[in-house]
Backbone as a chain_set.jsonl record, in Angstrom:
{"seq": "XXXXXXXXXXXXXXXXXXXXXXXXXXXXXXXXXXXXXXXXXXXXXXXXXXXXXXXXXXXXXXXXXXXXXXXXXXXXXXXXXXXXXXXXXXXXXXXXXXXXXXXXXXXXXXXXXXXXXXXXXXXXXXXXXXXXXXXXXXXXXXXXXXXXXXXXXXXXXXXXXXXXXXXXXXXXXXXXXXXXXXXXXXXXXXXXXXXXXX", "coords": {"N": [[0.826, -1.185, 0.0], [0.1, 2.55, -0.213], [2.843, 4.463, 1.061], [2.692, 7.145, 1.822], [1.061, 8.636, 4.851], [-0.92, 10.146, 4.388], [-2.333, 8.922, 2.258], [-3.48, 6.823, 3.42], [-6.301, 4.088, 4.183], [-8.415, 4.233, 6.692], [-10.497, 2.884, 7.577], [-11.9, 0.641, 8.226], [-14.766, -0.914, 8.138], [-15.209, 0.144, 5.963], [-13.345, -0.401, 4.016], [-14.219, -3.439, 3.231], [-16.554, -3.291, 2.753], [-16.243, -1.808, 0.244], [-14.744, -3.906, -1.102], [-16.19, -5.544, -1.366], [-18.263, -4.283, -3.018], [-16.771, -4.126, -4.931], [-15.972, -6.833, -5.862], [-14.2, -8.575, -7.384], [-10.834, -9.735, -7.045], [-7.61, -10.614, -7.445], [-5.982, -13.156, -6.257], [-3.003, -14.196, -4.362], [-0.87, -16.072, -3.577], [1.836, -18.092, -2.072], [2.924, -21.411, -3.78], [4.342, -24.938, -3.953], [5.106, -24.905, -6.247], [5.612, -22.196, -6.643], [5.427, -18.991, -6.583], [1.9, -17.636, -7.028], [-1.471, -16.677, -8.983], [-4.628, -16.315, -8.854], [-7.983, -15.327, -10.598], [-10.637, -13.505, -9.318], [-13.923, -13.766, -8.991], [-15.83, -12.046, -6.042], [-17.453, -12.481, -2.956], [-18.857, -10.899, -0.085], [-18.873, -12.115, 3.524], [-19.655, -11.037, 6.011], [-16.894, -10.856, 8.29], [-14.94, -11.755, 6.158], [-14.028, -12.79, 2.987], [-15.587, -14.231, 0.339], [-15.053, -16.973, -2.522], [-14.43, -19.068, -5.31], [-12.429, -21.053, -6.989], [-11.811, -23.162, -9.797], [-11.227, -26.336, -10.227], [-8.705, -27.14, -11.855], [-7.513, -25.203, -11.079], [-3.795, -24.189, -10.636], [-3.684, -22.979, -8.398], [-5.344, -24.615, -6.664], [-5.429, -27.012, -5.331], [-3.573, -25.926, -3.073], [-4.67, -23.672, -1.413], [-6.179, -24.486, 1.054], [-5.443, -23.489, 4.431], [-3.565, -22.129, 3.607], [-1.639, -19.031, 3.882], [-2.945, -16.661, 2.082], [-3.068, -13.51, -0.08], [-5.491, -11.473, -0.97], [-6.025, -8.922, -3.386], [-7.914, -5.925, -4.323], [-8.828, -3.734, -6.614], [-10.295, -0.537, -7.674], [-12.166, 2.029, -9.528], [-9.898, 3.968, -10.629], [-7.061, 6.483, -12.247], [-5.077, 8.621, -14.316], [-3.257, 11.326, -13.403], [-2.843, 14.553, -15.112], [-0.277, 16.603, -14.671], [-1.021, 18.886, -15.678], [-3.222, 20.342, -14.446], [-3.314, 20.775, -11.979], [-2.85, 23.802, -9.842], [-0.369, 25.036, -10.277], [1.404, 23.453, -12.111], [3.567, 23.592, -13.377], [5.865, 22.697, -11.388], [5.271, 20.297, -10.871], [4.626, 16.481, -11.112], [3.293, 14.148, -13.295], [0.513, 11.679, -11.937], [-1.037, 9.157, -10.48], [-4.634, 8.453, -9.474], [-6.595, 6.636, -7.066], [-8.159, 3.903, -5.797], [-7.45, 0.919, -3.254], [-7.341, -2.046, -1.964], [-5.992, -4.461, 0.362], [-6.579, -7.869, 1.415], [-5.563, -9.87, 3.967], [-5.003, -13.288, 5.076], [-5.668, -16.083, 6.265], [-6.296, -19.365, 4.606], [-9.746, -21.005, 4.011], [-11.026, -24.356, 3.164], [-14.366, -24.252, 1.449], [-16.836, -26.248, 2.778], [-19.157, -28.513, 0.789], [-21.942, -27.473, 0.943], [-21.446, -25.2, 1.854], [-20.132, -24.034, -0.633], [-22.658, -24.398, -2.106], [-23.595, -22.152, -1.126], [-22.251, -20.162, -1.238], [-22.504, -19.612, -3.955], [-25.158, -19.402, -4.46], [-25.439, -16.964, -3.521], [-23.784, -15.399, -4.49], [-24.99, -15.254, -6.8], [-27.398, -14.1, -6.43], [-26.747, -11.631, -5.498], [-24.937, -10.152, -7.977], [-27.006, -10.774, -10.177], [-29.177, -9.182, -9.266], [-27.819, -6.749, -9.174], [-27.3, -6.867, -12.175], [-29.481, -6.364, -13.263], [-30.851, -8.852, -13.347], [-32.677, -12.202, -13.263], [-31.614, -14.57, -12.46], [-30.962, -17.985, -10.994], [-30.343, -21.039, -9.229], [-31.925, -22.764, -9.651], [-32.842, -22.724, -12.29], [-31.369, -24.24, -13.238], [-30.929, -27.518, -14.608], [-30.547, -30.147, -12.087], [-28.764, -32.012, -12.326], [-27.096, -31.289, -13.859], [-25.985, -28.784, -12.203], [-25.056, -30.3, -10.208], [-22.942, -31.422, -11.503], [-21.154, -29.463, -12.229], [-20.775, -27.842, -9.786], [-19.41, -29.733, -9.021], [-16.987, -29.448, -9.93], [-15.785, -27.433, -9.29], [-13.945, -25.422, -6.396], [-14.811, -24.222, -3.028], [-13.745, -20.992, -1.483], [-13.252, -19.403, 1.831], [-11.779, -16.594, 3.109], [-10.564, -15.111, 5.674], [-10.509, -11.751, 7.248], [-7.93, -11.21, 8.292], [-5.825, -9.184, 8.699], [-6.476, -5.954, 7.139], [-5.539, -3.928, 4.628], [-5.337, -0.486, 3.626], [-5.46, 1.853, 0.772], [-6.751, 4.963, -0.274], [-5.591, 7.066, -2.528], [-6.279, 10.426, -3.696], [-5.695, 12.655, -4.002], [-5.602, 14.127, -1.556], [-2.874, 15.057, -0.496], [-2.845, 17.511, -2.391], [-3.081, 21.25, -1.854], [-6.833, 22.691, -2.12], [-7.374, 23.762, -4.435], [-5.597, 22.957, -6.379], [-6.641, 19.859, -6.065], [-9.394, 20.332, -6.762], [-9.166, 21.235, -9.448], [-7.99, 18.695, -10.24], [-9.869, 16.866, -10.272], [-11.679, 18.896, -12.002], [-10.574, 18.266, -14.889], [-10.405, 15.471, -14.573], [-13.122, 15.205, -14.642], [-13.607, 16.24, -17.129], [-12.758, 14.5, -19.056], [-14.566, 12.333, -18.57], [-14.411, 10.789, -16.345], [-16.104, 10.931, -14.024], [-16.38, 9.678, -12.199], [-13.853, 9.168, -10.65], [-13.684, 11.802, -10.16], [-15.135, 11.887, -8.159], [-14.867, 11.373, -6.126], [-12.643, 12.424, -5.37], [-13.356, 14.935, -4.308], [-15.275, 14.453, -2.741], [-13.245, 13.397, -0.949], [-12.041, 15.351, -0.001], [-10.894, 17.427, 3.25]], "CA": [[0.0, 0.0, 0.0], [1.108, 3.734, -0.442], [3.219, 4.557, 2.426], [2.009, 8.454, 2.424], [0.033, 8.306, 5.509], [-1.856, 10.84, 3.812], [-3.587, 8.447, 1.515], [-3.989, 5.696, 5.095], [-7.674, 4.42, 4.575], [-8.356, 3.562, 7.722], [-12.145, 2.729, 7.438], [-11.895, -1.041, 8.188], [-15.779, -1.807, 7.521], [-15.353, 1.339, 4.425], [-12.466, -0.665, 3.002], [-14.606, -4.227, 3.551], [-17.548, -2.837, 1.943], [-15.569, -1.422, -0.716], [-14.164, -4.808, -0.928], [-17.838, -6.328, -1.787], [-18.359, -3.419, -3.687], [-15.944, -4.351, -6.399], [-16.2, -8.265, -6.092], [-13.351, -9.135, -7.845], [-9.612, -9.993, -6.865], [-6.707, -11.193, -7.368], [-5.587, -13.787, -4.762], [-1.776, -14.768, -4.581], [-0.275, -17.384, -2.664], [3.384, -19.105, -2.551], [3.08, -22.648, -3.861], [5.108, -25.456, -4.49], [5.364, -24.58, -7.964], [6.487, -20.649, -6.704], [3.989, -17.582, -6.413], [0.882, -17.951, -7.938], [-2.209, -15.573, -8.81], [-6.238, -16.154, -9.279], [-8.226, -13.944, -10.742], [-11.744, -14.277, -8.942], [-15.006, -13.505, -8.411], [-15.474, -12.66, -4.885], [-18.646, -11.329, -2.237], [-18.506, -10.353, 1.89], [-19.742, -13.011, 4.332], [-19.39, -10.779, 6.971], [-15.172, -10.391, 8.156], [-14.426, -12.537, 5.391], [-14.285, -12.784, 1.737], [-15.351, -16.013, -0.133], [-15.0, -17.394, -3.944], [-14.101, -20.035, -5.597], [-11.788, -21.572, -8.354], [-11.552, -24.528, -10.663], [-10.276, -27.339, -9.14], [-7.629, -27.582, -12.814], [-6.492, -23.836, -11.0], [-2.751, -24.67, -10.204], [-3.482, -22.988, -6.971], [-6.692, -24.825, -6.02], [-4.872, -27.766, -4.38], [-2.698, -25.412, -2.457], [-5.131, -22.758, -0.661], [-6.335, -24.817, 2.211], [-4.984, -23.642, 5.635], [-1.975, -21.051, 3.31], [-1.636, -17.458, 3.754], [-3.462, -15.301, 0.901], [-3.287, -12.061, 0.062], [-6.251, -10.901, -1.988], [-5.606, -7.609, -3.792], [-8.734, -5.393, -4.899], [-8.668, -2.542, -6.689], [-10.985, 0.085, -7.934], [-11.849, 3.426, -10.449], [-8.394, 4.862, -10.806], [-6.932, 7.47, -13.333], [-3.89, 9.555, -14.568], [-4.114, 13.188, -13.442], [-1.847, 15.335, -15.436], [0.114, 18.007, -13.598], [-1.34, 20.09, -16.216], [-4.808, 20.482, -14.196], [-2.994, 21.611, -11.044], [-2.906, 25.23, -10.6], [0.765, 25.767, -10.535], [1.931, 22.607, -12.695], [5.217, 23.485, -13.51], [6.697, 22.113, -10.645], [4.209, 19.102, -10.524], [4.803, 15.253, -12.126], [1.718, 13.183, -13.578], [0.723, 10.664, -10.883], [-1.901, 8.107, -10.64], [-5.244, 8.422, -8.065], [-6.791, 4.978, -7.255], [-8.43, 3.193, -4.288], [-7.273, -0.119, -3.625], [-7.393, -3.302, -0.232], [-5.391, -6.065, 0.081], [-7.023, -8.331, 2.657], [-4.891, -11.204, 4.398], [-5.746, -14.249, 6.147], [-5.711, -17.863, 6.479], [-7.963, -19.527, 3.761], [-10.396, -22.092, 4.646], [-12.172, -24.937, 1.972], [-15.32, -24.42, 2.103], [-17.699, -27.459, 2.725], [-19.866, -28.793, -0.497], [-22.742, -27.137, 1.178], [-20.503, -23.814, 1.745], [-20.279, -23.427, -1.714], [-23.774, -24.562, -2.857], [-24.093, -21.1, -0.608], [-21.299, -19.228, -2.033], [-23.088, -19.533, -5.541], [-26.693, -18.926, -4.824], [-25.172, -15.769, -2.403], [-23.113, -14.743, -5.526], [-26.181, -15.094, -7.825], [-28.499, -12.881, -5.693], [-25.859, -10.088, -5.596], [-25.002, -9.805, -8.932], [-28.086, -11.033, -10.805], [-29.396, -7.97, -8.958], [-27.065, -5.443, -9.877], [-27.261, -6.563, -13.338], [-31.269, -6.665, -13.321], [-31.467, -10.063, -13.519], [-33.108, -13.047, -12.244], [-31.924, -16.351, -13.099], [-31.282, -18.667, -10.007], [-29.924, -22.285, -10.163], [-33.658, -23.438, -10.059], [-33.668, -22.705, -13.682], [-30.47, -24.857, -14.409], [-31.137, -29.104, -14.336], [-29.933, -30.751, -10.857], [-27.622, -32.793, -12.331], [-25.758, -30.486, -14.491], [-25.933, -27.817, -11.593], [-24.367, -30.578, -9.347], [-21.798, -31.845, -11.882], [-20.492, -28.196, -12.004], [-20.377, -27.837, -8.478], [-18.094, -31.094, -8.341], [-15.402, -28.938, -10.765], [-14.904, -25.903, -8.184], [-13.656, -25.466, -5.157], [-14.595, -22.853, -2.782], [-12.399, -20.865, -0.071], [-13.245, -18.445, 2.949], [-10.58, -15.536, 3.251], [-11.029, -14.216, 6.792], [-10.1, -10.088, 6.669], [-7.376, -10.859, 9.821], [-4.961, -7.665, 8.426], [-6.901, -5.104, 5.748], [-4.702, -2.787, 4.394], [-6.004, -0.11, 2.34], [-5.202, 2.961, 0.176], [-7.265, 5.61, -0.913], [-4.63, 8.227, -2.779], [-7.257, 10.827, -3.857], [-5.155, 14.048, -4.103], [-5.544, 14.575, -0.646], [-1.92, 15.627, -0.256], [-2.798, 18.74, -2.311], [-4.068, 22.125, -1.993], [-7.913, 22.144, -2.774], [-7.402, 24.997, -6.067], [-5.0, 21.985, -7.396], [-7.698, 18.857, -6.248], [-10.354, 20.705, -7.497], [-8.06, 21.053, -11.068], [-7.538, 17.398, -10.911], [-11.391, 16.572, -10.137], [-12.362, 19.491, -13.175], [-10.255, 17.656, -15.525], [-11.374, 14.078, -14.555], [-14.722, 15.24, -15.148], [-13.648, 16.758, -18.584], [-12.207, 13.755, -20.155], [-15.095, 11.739, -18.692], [-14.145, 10.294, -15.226], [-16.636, 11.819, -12.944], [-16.449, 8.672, -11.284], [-12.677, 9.616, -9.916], [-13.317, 13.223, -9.735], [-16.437, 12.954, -7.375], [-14.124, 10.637, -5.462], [-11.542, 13.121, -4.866], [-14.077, 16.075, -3.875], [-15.447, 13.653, -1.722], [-12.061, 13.029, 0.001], [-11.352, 16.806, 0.924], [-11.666, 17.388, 4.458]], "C": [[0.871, 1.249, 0.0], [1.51, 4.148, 0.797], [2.804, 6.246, 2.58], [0.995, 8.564, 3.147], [-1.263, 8.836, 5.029], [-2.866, 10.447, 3.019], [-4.033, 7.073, 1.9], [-5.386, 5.766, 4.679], [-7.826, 3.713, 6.079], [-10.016, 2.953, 8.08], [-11.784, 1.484, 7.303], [-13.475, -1.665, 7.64], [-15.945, -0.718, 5.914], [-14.779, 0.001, 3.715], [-13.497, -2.316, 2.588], [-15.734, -3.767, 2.458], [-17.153, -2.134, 0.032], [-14.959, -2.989, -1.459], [-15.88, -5.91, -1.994], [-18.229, -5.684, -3.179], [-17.795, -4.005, -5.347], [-16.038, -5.712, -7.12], [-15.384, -9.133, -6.708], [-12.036, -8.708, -7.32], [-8.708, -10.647, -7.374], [-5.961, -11.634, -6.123], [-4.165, -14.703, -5.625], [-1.619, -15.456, -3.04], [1.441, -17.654, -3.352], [2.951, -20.721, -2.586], [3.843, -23.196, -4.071], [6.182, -24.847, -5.059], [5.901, -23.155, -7.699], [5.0, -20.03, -6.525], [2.989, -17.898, -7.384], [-0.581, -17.005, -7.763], [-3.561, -16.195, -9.232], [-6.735, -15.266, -9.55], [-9.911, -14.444, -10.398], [-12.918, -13.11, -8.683], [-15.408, -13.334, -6.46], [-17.075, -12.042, -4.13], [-18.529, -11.811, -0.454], [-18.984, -11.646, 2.366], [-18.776, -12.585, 5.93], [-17.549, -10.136, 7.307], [-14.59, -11.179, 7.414], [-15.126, -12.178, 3.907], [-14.36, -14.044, 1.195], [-15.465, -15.949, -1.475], [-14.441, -18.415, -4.144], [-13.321, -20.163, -7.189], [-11.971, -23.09, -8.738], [-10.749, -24.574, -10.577], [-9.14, -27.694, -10.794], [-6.727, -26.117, -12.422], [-5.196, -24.49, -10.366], [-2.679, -23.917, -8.87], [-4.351, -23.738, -5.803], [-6.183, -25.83, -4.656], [-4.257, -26.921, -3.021], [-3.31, -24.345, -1.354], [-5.564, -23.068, 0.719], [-5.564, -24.711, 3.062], [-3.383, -22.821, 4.969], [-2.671, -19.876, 3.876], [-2.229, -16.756, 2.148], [-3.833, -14.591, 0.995], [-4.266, -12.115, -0.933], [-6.261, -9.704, -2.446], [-6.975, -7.198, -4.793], [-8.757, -4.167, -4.928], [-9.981, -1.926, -7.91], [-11.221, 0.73, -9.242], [-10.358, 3.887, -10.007], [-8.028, 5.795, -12.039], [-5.679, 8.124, -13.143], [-4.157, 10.97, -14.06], [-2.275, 13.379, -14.398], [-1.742, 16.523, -14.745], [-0.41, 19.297, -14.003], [-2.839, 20.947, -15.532], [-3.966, 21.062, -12.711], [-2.682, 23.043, -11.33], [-1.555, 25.975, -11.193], [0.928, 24.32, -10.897], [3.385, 22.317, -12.963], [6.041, 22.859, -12.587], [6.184, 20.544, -9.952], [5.407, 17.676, -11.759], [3.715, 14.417, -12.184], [1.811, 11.945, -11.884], [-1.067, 9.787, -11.37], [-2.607, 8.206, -9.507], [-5.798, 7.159, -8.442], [-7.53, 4.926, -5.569], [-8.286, 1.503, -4.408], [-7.486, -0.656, -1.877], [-7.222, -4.308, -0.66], [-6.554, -6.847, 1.639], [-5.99, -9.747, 2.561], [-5.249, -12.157, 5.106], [-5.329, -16.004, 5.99], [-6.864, -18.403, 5.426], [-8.438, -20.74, 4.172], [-11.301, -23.307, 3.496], [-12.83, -24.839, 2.648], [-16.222, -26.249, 1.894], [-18.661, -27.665, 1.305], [-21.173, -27.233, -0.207], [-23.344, -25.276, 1.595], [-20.569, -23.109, 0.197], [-21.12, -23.518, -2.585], [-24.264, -22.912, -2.166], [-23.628, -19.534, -1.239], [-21.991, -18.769, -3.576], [-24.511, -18.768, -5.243], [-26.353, -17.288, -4.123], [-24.949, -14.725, -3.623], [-24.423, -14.18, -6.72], [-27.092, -14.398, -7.448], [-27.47, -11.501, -5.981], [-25.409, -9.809, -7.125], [-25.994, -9.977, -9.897], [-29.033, -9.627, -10.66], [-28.954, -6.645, -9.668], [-27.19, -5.422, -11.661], [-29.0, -6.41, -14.343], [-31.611, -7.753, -13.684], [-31.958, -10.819, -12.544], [-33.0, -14.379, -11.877], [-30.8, -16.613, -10.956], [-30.91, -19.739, -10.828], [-31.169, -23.165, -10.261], [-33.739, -23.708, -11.278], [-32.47, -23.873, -14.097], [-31.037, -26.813, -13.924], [-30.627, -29.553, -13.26], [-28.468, -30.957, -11.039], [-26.388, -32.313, -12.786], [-25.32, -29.223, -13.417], [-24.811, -28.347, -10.163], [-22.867, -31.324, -9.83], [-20.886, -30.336, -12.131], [-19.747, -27.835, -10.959], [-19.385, -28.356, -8.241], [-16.53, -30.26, -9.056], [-15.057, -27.505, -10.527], [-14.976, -26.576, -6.965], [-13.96, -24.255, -4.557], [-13.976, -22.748, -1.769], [-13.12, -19.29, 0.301], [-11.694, -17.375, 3.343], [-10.912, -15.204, 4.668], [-9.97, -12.803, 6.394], [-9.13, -10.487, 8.379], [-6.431, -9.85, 9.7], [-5.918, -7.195, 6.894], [-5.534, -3.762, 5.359], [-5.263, -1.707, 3.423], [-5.629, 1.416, 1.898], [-6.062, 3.778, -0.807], [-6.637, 7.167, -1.253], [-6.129, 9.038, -3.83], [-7.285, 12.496, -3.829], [-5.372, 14.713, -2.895], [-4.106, 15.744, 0.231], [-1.629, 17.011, -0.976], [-3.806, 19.433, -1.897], [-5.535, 22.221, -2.448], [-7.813, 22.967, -3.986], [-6.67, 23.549, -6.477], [-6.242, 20.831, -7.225], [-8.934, 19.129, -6.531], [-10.2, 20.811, -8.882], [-8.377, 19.708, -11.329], [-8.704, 16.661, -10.944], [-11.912, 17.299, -11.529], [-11.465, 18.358, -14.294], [-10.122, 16.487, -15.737], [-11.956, 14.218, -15.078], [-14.839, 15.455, -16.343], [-13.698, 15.448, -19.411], [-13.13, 11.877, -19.717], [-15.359, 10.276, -17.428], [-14.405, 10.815, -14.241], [-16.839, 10.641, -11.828], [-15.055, 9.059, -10.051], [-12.741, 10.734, -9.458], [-14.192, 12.963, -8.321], [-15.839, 12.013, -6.141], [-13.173, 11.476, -4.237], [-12.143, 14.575, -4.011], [-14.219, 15.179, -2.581], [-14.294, 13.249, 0.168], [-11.309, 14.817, 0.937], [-12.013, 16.833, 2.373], [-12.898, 18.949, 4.796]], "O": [[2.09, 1.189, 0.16], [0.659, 4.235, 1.682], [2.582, 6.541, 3.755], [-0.094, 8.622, 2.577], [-2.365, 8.301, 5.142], [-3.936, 11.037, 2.864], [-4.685, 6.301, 1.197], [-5.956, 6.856, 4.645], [-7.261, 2.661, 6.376], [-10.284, 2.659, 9.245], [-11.313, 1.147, 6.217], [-13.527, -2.649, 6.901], [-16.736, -0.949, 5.0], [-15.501, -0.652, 2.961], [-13.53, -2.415, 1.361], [-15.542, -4.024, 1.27], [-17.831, -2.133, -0.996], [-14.779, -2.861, -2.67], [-16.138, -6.63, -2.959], [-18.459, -6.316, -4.21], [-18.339, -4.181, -6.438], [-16.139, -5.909, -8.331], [-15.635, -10.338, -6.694], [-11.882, -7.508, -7.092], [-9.196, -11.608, -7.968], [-5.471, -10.928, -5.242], [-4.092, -15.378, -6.652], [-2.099, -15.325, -1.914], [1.974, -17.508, -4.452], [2.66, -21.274, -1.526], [4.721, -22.484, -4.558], [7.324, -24.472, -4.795], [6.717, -22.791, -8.546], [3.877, -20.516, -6.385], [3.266, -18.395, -8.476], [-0.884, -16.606, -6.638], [-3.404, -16.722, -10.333], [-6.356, -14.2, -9.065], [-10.437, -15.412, -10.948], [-12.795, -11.947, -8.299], [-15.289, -14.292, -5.697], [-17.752, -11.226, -4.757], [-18.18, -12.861, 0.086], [-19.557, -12.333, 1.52], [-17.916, -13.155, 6.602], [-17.059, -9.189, 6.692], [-13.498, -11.523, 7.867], [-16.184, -11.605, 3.649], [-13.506, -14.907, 1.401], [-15.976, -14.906, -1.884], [-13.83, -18.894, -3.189], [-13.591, -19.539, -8.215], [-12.243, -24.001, -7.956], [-9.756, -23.851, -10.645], [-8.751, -28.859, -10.714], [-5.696, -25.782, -13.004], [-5.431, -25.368, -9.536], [-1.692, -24.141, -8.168], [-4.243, -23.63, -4.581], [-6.389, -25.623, -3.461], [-4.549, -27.384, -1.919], [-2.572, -24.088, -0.402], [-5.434, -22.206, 1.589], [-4.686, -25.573, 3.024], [-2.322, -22.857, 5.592], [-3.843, -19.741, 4.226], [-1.43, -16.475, 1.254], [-4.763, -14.358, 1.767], [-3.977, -12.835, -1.889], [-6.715, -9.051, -1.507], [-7.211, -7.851, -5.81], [-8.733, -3.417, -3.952], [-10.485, -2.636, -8.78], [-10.635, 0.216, -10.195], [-10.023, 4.078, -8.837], [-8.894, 5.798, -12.914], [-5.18, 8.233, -12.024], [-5.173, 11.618, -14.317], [-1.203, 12.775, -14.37], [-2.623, 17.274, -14.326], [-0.427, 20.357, -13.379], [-3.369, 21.932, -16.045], [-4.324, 22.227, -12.541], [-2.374, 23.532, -12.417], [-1.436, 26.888, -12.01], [0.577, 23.633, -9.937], [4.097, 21.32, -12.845], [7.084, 22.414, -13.067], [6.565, 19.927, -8.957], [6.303, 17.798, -12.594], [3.211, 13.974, -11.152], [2.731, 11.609, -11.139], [-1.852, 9.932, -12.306], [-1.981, 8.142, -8.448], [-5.699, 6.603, -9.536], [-7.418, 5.661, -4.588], [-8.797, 0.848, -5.317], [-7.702, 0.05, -0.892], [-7.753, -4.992, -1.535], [-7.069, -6.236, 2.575], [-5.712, -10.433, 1.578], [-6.012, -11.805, 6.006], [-4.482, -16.662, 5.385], [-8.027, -18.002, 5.395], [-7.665, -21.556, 4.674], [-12.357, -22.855, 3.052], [-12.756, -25.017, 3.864], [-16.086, -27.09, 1.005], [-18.821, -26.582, 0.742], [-21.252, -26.25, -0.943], [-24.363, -24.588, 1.649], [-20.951, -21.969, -0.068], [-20.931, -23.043, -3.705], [-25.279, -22.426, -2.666], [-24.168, -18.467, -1.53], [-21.886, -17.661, -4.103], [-24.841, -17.702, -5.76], [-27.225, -16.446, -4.336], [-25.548, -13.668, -3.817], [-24.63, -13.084, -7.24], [-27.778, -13.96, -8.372], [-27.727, -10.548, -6.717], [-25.831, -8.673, -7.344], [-25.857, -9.093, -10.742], [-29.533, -9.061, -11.632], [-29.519, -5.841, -10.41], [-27.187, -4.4, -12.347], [-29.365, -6.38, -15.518], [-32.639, -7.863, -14.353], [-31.896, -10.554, -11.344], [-33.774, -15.129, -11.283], [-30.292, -15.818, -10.165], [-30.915, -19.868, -12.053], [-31.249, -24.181, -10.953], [-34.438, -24.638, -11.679], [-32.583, -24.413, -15.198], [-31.493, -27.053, -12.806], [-29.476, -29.182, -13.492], [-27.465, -30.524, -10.47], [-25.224, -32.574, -12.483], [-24.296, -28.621, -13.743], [-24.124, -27.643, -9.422], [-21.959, -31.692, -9.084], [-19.671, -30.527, -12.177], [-18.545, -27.566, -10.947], [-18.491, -27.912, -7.52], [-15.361, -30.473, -8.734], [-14.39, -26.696, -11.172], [-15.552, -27.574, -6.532], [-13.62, -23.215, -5.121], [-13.58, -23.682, -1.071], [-13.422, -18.376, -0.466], [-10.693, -17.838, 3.889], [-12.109, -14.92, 4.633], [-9.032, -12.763, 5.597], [-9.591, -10.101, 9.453], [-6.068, -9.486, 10.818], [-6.018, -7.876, 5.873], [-4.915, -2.963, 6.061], [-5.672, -2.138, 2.344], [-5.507, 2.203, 2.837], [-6.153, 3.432, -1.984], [-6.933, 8.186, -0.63], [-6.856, 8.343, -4.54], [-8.209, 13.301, -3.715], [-5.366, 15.941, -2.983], [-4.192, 16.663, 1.045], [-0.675, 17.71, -0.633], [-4.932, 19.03, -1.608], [-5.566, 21.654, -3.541], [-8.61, 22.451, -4.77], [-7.506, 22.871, -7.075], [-6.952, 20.769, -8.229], [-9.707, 18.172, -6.578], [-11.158, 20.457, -9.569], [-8.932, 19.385, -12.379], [-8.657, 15.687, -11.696], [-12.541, 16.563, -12.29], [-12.152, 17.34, -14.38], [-9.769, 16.111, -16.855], [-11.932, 13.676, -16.183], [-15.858, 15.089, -16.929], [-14.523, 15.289, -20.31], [-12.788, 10.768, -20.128], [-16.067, 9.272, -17.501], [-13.556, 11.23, -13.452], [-17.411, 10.804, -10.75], [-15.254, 9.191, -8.843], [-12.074, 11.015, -8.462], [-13.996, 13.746, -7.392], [-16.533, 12.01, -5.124], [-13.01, 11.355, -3.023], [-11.436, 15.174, -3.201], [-13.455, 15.19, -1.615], [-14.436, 13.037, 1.373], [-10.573, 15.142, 1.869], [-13.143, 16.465, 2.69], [-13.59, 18.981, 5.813]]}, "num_chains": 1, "name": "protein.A"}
């Protein structure tokens, strides 16, 4: 994370929620085989994060009872120094919000991840205005699926999290770097960075 305390989130159920929010990670581990990365689907269950991989993932074997970091990150964007008010003495930088969460991972039970799915399928089926449910898919093919993932419990026992957000300038420059977000179509970052002034 960015060591400028200045862009410290310290919002443990913010960063958590933020964390849900996004739903996807990347979870690394050391295996065997050397470092290794997933790229996953993920949603809250509370101080934990759960998802699952296919059991042909070369980390699937390996997650029970390791250390993984899960790394989730957000809207982010370039500011150019040119949007600060005095630029000339500026260098482009990059705003972003990101949370690693660490923990111990746990398989979940068959019955864990017949939960993990229908949990997953309410929360995004939602968001995307849909409605499908594994009701609609056949038993058998819904339980020969099942048999070719694995799922895993993250507990959140260290969050770390960084929300750099131009806090470390003046508001005439993070108001610059918010107007010129917004110009080029990233009112998602700007209203981020307003947001973040104290």
């Amino acid at each position: 994370m960015h060591p400028d305390p200045a862009f410290a989130w310290r919002d443990r159920a913010g960063a958590l929620a933020f964390a849900g929010e996004v739903a996807f990670a990347h979870v690394f581990a050391v295996t065997p085989e050397g470092p290794r990365v997933a790229h996953v689907p993920l949603i809250l269950a509370g101080e934990a994060v759960r998802f699952h991989l296919s059991n042909r993932n070369a980390m699937t074997t390996h997650l029970d009872g390791a250390t993984v970091l899960a790394s989730i990150g957000g809207a982010g964007a370039y500011v150019s120094p040119n949007w600060y008010a005095r630029g000339a003495g500026q260098v482009p930088t990059w705003n972003y919000r990101a949370v690693e969460i660490e923990g111990v991972a746990r398989r979940l039970d068959v019955a864990e991840l017949v939960a993990l799915l229908d949990a997953s399928a309410t929360e995004h089926e939602g968001r995307a205005g849909e409605d499908w449910t594994r009701a609609k898919m056949e038993p058998r093919r819904f339980d020969a699926m099942c048999a070719a993932i694995t799922g895993f419990e993250l507990p959140a026992t260290t969050i770390r999290a960084t929300a750099k957000l131009s806090q470390n300038k003046s508001d005439a420059d993070a108001h610059g770097v918010a107007a010129g977000l917004a110009a080029i179509g990233r009112g998602d970052v700007a209203t981020l960075i307003e947001a973040a002034r104290p």
